[in-house]
N, CA, C and O of each residue as an XYZ file, in Angstrom:
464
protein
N      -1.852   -120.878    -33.193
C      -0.728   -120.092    -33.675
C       0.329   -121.016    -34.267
O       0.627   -122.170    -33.960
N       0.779   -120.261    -35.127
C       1.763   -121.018    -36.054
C       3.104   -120.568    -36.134
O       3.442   -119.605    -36.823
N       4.132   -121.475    -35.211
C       5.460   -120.305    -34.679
C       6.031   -120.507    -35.884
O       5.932   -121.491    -36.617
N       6.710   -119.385    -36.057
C       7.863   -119.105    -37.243
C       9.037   -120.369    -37.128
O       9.456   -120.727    -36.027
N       9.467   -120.938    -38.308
C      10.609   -122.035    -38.230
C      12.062   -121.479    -37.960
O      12.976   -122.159    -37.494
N      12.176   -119.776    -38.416
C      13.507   -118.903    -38.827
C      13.556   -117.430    -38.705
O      12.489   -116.821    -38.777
N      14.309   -116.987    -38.584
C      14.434   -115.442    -37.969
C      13.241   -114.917    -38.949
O      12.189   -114.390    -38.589
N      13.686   -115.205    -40.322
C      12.982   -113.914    -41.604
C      11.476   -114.374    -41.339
O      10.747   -113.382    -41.355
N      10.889   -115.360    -41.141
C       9.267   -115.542    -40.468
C       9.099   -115.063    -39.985
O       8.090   -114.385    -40.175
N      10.089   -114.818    -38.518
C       9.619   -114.620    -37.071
C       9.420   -112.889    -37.288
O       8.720   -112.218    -36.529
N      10.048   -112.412    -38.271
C      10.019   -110.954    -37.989
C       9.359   -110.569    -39.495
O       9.374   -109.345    -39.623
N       8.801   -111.227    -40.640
C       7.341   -111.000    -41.417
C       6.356   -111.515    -40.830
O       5.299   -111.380    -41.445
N       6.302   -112.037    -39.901
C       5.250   -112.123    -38.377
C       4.819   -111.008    -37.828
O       3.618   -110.737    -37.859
N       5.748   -110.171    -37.229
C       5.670   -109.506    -36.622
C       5.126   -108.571    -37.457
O       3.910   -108.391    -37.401
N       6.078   -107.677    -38.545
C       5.696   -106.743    -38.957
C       4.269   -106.965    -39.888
O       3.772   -105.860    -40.102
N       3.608   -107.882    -40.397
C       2.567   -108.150    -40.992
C       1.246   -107.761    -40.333
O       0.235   -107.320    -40.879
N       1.528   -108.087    -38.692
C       0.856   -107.954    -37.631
C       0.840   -106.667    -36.859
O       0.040   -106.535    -35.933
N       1.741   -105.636    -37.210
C       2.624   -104.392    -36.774
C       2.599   -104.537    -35.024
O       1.915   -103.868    -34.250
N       3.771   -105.850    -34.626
C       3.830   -105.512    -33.822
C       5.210   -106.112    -33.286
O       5.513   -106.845    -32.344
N       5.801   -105.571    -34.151
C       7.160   -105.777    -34.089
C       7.443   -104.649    -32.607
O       7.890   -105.128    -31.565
N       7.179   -103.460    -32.704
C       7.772   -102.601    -31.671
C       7.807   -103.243    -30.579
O       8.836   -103.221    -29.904
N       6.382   -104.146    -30.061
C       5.863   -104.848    -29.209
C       6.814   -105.987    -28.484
O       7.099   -106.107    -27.292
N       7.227   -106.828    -29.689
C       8.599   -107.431    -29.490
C       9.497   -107.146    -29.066
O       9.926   -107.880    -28.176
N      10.090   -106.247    -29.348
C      11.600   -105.348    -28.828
C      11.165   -105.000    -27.661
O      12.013   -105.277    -26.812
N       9.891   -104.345    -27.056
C       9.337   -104.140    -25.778
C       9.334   -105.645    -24.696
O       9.792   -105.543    -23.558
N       8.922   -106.633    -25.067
C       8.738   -107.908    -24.827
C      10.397   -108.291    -24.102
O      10.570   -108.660    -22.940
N      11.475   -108.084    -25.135
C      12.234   -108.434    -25.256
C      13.478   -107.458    -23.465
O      14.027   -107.880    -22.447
N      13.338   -106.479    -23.959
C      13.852   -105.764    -23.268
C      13.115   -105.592    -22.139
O      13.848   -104.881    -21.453
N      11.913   -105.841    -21.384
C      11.445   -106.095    -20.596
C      12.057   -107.821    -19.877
O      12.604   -107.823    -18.774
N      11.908   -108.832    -20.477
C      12.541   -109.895    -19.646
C      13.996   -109.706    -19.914
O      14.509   -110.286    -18.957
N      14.795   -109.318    -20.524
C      16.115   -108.928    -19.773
C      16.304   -108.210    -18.803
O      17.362   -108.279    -18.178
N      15.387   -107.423    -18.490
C      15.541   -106.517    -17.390
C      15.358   -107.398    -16.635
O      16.400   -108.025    -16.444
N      14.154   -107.933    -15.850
C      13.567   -109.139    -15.405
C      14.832   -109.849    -15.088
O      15.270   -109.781    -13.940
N      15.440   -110.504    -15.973
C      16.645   -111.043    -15.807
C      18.627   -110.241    -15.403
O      19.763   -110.714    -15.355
N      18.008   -108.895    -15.214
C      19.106   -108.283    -14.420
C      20.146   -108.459    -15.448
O      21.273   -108.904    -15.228
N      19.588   -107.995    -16.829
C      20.767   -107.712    -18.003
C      20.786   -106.843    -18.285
O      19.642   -106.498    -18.581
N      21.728   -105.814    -18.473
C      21.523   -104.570    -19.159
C      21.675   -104.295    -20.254
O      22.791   -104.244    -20.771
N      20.194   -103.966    -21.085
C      20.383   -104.404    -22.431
C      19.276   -103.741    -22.409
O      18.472   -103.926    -21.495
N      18.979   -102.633    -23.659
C      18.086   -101.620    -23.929
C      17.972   -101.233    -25.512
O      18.710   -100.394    -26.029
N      16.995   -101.920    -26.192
C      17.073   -101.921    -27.657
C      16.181   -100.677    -27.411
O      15.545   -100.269    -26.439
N      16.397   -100.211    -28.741
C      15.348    -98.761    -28.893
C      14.086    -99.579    -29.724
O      14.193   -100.668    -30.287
N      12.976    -98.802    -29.638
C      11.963   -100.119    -30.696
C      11.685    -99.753    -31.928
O      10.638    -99.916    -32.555
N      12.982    -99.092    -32.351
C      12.575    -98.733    -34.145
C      14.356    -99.400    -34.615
O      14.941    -99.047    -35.639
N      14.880   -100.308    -33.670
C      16.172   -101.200    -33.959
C      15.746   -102.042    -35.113
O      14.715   -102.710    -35.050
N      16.582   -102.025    -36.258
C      16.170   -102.881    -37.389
C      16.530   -104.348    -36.834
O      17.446   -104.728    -36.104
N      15.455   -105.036    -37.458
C      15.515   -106.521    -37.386
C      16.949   -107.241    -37.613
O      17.099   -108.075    -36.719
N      17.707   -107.219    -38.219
C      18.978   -107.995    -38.592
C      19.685   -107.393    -37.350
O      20.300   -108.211    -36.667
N      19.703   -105.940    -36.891
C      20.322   -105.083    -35.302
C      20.094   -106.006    -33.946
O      20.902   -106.177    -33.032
N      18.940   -106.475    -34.063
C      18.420   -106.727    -33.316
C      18.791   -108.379    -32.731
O      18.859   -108.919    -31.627
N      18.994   -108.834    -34.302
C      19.263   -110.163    -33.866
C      20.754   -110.411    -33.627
O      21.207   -111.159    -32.760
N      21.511   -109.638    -34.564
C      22.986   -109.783    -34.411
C      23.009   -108.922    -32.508
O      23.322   -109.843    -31.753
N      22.863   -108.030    -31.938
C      23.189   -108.257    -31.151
C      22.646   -108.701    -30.079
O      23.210   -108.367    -29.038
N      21.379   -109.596    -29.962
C      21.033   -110.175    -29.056
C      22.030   -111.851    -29.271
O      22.295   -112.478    -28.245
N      22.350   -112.237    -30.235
C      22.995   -113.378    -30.507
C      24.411   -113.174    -29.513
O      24.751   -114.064    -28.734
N      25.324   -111.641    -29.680
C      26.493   -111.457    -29.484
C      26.158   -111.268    -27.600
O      26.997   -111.500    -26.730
N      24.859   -110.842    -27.380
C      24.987   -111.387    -25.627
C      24.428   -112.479    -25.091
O      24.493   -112.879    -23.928
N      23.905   -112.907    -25.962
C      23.457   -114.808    -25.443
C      25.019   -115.366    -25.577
O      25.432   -116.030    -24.627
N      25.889   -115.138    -26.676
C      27.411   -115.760    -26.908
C      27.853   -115.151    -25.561
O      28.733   -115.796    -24.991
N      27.491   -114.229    -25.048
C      28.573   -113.399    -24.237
C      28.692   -114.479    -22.850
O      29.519   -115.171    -22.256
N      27.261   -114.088    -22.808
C      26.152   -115.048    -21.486
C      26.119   -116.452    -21.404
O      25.823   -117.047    -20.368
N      26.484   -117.131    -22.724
C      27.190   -119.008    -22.373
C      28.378   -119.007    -21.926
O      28.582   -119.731    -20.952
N      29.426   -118.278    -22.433
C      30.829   -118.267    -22.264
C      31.392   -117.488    -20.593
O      32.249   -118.012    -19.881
N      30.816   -116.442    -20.328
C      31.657   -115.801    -19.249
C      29.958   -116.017    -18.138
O      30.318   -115.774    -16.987
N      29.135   -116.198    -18.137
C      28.172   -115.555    -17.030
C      27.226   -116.678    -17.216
O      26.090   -116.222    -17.346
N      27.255   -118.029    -17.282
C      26.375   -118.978    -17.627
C      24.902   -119.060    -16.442
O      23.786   -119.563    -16.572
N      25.442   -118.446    -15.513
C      23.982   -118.945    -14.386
C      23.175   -117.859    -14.753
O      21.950   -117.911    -14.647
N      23.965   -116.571    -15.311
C      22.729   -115.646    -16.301
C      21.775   -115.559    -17.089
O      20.691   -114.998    -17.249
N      23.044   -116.851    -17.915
C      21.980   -117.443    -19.170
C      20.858   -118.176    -18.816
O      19.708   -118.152    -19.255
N      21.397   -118.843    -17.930
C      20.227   -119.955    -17.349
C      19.249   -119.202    -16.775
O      18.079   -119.563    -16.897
N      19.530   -118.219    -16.169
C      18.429   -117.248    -15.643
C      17.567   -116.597    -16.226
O      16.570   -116.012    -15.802
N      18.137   -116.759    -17.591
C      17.458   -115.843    -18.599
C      16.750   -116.664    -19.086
O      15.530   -116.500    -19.106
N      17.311   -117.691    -19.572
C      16.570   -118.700    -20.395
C      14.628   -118.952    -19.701
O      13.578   -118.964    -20.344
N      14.845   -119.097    -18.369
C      13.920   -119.251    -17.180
C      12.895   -118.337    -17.368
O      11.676   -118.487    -17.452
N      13.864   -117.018    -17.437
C      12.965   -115.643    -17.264
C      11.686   -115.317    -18.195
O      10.536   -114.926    -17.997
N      12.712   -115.785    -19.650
C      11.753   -115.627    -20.948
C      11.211   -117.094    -21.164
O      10.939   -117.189    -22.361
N      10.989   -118.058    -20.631
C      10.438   -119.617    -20.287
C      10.433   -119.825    -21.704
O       9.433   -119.877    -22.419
N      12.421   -120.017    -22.283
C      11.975   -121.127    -23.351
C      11.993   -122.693    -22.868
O      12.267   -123.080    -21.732
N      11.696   -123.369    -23.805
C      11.413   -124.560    -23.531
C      12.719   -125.142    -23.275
O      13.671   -125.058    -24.051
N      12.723   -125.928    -21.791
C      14.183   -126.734    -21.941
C      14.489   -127.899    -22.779
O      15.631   -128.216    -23.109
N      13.173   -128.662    -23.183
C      13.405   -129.686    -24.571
C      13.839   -129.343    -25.454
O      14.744   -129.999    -25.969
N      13.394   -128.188    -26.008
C      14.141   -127.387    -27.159
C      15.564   -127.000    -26.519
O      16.462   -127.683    -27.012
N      15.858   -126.387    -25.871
C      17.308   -126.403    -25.786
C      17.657   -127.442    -25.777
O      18.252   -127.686    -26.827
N      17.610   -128.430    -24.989
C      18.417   -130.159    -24.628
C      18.404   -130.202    -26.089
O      19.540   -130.045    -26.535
N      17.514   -130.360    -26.981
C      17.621   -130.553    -28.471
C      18.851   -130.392    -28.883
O      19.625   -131.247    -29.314
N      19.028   -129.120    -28.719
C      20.724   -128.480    -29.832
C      21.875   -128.752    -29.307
O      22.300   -128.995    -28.177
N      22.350   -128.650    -30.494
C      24.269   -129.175    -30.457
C      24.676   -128.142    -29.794
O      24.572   -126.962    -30.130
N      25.281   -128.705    -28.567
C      26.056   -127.777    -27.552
C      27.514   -127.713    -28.274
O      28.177   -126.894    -27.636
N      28.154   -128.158    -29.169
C      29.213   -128.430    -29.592
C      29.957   -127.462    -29.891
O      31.107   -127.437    -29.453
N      29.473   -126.454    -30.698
C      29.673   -125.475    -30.769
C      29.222   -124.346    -30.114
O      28.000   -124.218    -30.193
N      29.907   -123.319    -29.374
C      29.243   -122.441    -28.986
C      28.497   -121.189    -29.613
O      27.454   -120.656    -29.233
N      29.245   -120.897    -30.582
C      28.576   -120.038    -31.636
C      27.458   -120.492    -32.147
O      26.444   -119.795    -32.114
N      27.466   -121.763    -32.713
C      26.337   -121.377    -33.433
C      25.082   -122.166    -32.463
O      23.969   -122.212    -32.987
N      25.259   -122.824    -30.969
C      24.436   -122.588    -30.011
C      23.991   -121.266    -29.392
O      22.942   -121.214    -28.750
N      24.506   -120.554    -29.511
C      23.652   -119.277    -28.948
C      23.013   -118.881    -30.188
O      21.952   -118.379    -29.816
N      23.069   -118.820    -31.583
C      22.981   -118.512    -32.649
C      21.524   -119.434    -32.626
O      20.653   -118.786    -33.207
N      21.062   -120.608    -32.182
C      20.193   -121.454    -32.133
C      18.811   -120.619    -31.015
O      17.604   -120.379    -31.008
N      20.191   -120.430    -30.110
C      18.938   -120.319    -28.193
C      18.676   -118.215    -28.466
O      18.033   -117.332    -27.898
N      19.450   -118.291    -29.436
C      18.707   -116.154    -29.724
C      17.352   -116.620    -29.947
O      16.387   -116.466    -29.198
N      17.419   -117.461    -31.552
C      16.179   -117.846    -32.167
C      14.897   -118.411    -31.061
O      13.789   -117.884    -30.966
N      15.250   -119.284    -30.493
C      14.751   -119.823    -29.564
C      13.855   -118.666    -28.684
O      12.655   -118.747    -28.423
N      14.762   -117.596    -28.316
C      13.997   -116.282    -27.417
C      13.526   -115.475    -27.505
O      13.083   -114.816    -26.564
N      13.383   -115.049    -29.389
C      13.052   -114.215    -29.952
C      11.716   -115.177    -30.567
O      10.757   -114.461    -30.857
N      11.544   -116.297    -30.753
C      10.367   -117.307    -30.870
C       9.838   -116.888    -29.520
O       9.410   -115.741    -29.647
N       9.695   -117.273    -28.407
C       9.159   -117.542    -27.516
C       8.364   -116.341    -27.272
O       7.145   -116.181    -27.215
N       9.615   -115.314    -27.103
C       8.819   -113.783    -27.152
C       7.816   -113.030    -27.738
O       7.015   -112.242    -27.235
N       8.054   -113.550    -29.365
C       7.061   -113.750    -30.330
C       5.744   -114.158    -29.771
O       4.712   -113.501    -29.903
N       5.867   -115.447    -29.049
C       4.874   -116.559    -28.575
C       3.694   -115.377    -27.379
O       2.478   -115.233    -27.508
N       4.299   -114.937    -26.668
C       4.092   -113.911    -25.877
C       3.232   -112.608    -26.682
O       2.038   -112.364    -26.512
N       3.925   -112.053    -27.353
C       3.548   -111.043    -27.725
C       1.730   -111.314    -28.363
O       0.585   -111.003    -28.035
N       2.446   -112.085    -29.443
C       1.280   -112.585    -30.079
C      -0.192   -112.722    -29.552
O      -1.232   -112.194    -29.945
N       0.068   -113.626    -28.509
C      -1.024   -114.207    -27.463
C      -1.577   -113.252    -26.946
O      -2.797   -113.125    -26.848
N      -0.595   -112.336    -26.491
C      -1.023   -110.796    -25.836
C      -2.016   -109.779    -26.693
O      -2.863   -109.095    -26.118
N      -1.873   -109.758    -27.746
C      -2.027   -108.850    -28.819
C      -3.882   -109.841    -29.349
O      -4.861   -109.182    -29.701
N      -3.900   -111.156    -29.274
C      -4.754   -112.058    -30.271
C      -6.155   -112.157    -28.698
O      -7.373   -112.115    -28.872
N      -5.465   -112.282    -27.364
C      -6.906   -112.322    -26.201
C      -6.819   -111.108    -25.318
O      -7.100   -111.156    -24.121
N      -6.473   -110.152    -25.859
C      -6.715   -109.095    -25.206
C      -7.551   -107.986    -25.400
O      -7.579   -107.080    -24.567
């Protein structure tokens, strides 16, 4: 498998494959998992989807960080890849670690969908 480098891959991935719904399912399943309340519908347009999963990863560095970390865990992105990015900014670090979870999830789905 060949992960997407950027959002617009990660989601002509999906839909090429039609299994974008699958994603948003993926997605909203390990937040739950992770004791977030957060409930996308699975016909949420792609740009919906990312703007507000970005605006609660921002939410989740700034006010609720052992969440994030919990989350991060939950949906097992890679901690090299995070250590990677500029913590410097906080915006456009969560703007980095969305991508990051919406990859991984991808990673998931995919796998699910390709040996099953």
């Amino acid at each position: 498998m060949q992960l997407p480098v950027n959002f617009e891959e990660l989601i002509s991935q999906t839909e090429e494959l039609k299994l974008y719904s699958k994603l948003v399912k993926q997605v909203n399943k390990d937040f739950l998992l992770a004791n977030i309340d957060l409930d996308f519908d699975e016909e949420i347009l792609p740009s919906s989807l990312k703007y507000l999963l970005h605006e609660v990863v921002y939410k989740l560095i700034q006010e609720k960080f052992v969440e994030y970390l919990n989350l991060l865990y939950i949906v097992d992105v890679s901690e090299e890849k995070v250590r990677q990015l500029d913590g410097s900014d906080t915006l456009k670090l969560s703007e980095q670690v969305t991508f990051l979870i919406l990859q991984r999830e991808w990673q998931k789905v995919w796998y699910r969908n390709a040996y099953s």
